[in-house]
N, C-alpha and C positions, 0 to 999 in steps of 0.2 A: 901329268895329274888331271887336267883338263879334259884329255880324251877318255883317259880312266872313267872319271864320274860319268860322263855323257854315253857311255856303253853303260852303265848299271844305270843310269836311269832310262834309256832305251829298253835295256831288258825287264825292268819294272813296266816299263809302259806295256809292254807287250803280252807279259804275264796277266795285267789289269785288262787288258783289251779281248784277250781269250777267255776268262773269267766271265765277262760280261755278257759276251759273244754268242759262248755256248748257254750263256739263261736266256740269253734273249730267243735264244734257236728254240730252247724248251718251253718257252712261253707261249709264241706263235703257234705249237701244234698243240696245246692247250685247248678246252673250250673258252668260246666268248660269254666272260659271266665278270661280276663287278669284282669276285676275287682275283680271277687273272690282270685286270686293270690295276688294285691294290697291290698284284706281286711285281708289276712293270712299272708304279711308278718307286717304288721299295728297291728293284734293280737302280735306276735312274739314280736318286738320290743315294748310294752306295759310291757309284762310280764316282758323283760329285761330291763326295766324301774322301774319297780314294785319290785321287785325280788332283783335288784344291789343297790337299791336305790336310783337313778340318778336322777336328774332335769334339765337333759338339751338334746337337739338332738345329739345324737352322731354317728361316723361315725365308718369303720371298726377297724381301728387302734385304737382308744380312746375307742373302745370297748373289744381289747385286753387284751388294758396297763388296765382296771377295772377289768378285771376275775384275771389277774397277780396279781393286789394287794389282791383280797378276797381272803379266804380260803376255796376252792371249788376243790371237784374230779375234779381231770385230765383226767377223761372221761368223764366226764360233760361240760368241760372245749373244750374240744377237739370237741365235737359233736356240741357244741355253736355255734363256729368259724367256723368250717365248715358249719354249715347251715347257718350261715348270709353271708355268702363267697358266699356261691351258691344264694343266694335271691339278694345278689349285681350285680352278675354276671345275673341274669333274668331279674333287673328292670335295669339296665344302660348299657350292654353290647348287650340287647335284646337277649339273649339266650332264647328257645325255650325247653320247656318239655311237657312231655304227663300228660295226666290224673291217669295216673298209677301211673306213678311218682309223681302226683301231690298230691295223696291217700298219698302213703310212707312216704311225705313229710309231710302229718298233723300229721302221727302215729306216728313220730320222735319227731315231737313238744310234742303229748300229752306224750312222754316217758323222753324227756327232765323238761315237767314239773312235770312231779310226781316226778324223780328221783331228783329235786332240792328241791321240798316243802316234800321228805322225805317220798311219796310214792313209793310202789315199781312198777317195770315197769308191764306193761301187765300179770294178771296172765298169758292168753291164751299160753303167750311164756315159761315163768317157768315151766308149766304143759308139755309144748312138751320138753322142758331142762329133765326133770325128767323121761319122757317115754322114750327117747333114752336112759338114763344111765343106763336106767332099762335094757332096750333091750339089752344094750350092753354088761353087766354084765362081765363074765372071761374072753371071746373074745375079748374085748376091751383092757388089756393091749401087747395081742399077734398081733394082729392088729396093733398098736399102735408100738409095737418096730420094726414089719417088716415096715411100713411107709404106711400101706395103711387108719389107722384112725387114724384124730387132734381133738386133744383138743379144747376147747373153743378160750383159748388165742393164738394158733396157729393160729386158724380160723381168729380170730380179726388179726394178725400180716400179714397174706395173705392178708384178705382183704382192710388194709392197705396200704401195696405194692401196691396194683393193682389198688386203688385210688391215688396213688403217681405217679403210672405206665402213666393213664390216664391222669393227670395233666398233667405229662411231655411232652405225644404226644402232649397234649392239648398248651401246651405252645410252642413244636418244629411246631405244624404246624400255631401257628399263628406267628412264625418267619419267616418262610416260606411262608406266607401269604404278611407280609412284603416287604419283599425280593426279592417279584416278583410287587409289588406295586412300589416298589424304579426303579427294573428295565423298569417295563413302563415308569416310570414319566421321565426315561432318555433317554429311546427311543424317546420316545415325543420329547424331548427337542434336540434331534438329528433331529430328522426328520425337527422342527421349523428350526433351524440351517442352515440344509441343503437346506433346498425350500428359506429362508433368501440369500444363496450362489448364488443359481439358480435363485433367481431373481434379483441380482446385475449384475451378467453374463451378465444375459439378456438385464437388463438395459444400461449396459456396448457395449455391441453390439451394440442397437440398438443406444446409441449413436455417436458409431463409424462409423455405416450406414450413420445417417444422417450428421455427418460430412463431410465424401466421399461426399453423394446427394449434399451435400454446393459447397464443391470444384468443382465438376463437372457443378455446377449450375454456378458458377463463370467463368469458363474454358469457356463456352456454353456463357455466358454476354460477354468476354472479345474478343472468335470468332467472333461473330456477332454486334461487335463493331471494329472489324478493315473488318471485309467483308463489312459495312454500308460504312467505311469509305473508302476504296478503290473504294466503289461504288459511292458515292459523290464525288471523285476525279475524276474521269472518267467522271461526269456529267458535273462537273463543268469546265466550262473554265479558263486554265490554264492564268494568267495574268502576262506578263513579263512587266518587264519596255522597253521602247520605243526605234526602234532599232537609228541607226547612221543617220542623213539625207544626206548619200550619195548616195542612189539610193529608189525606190519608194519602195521596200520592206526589202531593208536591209540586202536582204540573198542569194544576187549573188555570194559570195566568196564561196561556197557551191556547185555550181551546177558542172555539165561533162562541159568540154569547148567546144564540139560540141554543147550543148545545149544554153550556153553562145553567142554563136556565131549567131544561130536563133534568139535569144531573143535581143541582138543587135538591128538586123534586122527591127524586128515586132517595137522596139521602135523608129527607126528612119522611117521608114514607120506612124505610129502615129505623131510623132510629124510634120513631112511633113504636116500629113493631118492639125494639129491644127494650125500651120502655115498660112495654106490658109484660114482657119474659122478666125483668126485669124485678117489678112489681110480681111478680106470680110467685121468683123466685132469684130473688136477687144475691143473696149470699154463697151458693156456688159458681155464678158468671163472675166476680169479680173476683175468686179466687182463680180461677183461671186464668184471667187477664193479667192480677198481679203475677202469677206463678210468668207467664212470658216474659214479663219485663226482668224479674230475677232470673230466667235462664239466658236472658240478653246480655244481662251484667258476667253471667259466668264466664257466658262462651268470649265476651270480651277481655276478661281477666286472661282466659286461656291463651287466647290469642295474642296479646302482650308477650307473655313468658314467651311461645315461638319463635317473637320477631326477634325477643333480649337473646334468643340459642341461635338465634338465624336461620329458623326452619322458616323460611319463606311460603314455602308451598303447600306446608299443614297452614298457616297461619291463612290463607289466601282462600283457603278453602272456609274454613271459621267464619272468615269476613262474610261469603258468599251467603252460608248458611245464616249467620245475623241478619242480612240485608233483606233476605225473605220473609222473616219474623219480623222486622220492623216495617216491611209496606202494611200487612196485618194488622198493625197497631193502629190504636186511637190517636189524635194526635199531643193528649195530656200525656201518654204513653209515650210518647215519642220526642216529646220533650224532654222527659226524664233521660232516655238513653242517647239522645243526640249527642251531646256532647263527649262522651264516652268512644260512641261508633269514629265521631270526626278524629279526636286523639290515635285511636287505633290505625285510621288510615295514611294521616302523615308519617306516623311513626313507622311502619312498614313501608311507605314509599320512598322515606330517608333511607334505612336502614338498605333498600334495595342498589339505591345510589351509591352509600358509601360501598356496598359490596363490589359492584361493578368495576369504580374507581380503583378498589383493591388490586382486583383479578390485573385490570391494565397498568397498573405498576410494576405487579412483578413480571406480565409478558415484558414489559421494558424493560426490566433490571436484567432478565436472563440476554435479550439481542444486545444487549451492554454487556455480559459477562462473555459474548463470544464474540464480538469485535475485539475486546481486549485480549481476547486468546489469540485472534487472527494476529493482530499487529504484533505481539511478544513472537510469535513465532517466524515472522516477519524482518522482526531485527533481530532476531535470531543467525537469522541465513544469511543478512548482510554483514553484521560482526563477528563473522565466521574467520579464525585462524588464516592467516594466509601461509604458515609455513607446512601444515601438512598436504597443502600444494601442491607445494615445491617438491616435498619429498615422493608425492606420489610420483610426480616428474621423472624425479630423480631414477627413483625402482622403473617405471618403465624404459628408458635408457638401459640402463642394466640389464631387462628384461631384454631387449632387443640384442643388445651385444651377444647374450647368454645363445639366443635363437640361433645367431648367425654363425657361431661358432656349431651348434649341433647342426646346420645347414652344411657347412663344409666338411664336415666328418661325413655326412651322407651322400656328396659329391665325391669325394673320394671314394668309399665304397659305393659307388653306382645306384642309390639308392635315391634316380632324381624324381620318383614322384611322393617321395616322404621332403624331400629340400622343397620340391615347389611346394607342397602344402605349409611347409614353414616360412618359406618365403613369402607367402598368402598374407601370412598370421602377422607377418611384420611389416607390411603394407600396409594395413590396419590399423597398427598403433604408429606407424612412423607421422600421419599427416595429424593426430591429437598433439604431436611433441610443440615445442617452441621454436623458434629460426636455430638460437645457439644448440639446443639439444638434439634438432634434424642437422647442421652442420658436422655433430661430433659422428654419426650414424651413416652419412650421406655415404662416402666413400667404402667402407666395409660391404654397404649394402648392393653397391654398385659392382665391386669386385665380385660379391656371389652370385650375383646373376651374370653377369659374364664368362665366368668360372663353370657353372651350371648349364647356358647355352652351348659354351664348347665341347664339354661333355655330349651332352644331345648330340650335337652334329657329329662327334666322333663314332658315336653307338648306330646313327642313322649308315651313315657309310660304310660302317661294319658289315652291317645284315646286307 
């Protein structure tokens, strides 16, 4: 029964090793293009399909841990791994080989499979094995102990090394690759930093410029409001209240007494003269006279009523026009209306007070009715619900879930630059979430972009 199986699985091997054999022969007279690499490494993993007896896709590692369990040469074993190591590294890392290599690389397959289905490697090699040991004959162990000829398995243990040697560069310069990666990306993130610094400076200045331009702007309104107003003083006629009726202007106690002494003079010279008009014709001068003092009582009545409406400014005018009719007067004349004109004047300059008073109450009341607005609206914002929140929370969560799921429907159908714009969008909202709400997302979001990348690199090594 024994020899039974071992001829059908001899014949299996052989049928698997012809199979292989003749793709490998059709591949080689192929052109060199990244699809003939695609269909050589598709051979390959076929035979280790065939060969392990496996039923399922498997990757580097799963591919391992199956040579580890058979009972298979350790140089069979070893040359395996290394060749699908290197076919990994072609189709996902986009490493690059020549044609030459790419030749080596079928002759290792077709050596791998004879040597597994139990034929032996390339005669053509055996036969140059056999001509150098020939050649080599007695020389070879003097040779040999001085160190200038190796053995087979020294050869193999060099070469070895030196594909171990290789790795290692292979792996110290893409940590070094790395490592200058890492150092851009913080360069980068220095320089954002730093022009972020230089334009708050900036900002910062410029808003302390236009604070100054304010002040000075102010400085320049507050000037030009007391120049206005010293110049409206000056325009305006300055209005006293009404002086004493004991002489026609009021302001004798003032003058030099030589000057006193003329002006005497000239009055009693005058009144001489009015004397004799007087005397000539005295009953129309003193209807006259009287006639001023009644239109003095009117225009003061009038001006009352003004100041009671709050016409300040008719009334001010009234005043002015009195004050000229009463220097005019006599000073018996003047005595009559004094007391009248003085009544009129405090009472409009009360009357202007309380106004004033007024008007700065209610500018007060109103910067008091919008503070009060300001603070109500104020605790407004702080005694703001906290559970619509939560729920807004809540909906973004959902919202993110809802994303990631149309993100994998468009990984599946190949649609990854509509997934990365969604992917984008959930970047976005995922760092607004809370720790617990980024914890329930964290995972989902990690599997689509993984999911996403592998795609990529599938589609890359396609083309």
């Amino acid at each position: 029964m024994g020899s039974v199986k071992k001829g059908v699985v001899d014949k299996r091997n052989e049928v698997l090793s012809k199979i292989i054999l003749t793709k490998l022969d059709s591949i080689r007279k192929k052109k060199f293009e990244p699809k003939t690499i695609d269909q050589f490494s598709l051979v390959f993993r076929v035979f280790l399909l065939r060969y392990l007896k496996l039923n399922y896709e498997f990757t580097l590692e799963e591919l391992i841990d199956e040579l580890d369990k058979t009972k298979i040469l350790k140089d069979l074993k070893d040359r395996i791994i290394a060749l699908s190591t290197l076919l990994v590294e072609i189709e996902y890392e986009d490493k690059k080989i020549s044609r030459e290599k790419f030749k080596s690389l079928i002759d290792e397959v077709e050596n791998i499979v004879n040597l597994a289905t139990g034929i032996v490697e390339k005669k053509g090699e055996a036969e140059k094995e056999e001509k150098v040991q020939t050649k080599k004959g007695i020389l070879f162990g003097f040779f040999h102990k001085v160190g200038l000829a190796k053995t087979g398995e020294e050869k193999k243990k060099v070469e070895e090394e030196r594909i171990k040697r290789k790795l290692e560069e292979k792996r110290q310069k893409e940590l070094e690759e790395d490592r200058k990666k890492e150092e851009k990306i913080k360069q980068k993130e220095l320089k954002i930093r730093s022009k972020e610094e230089q334009k708050k400076k900036e900002e910062e200045e410029k808003r302390q410029r236009e604070v100054e331009k304010e002040k000075q702007r102010q400085k320049k309104m507050e000037e030009e409001k007391a120049k206005k107003l010293l110049f409206l003083k000056r325009k305006r006629p300055i209005i006293l209240p009404p002086p004493p009726p004991f002489s026609s202007t009021g302001m004798e106690g003032l003058e030099v007494p030589e000057e006193k002494e003329k002006k005497i003079e000239e009055k009693a010279e005058v009144k001489q003269k009015e004397k004799e008009i007087v005397q000539s014709a005295p009953i129309p001068i003193f209807k006259k006279k009287f006639d001023m003092v009644k239109l003095i009582k009117k225009k003061i009545d009038k001006a009352k009523v003004m100041v009671r409406k709050s016409k300040l400014k008719d009334a001010k005018k009234l005043y002015i026009e009195i004050m000229k009719i009463y220097i005019s007067l006599e000073p018996q004349e003047q005595a009559e209306v004094y007391g009248g004109i003085k009544e009129l004047y405090n009472e409009r300059k009360s009357k202007k007070r309380t106004t004033m008073a007024t008007i700065e109450q209610k500018k007060g009341e109103k910067d008091k009715k919008k503070e009060r607005i300001k603070r109500t609206k104020k605790k407004k914002i702080k005694h703001a619900k906290p559970a619509a929140k939560s729920k807004k929370k809540f909906d973004r969560v959902k919202l993110i879930k809802k994303k990631i799921d149309k993100a994998k429907v468009m990984v599946r159908k190949s649609k990854l630059k509509d997934a990365k714009k969604l992917y984008i969008e959930i970047m976005k909202i995922y760092p607004s979430l809370d720790q617990k709400e980024q914890a329930e997302v964290y995972d989902d979001i990690k599997k689509i972009y993984r999911e996403r990348k592998n795609k990529e690199k599938i589609k890359k090594n396609r083309q």
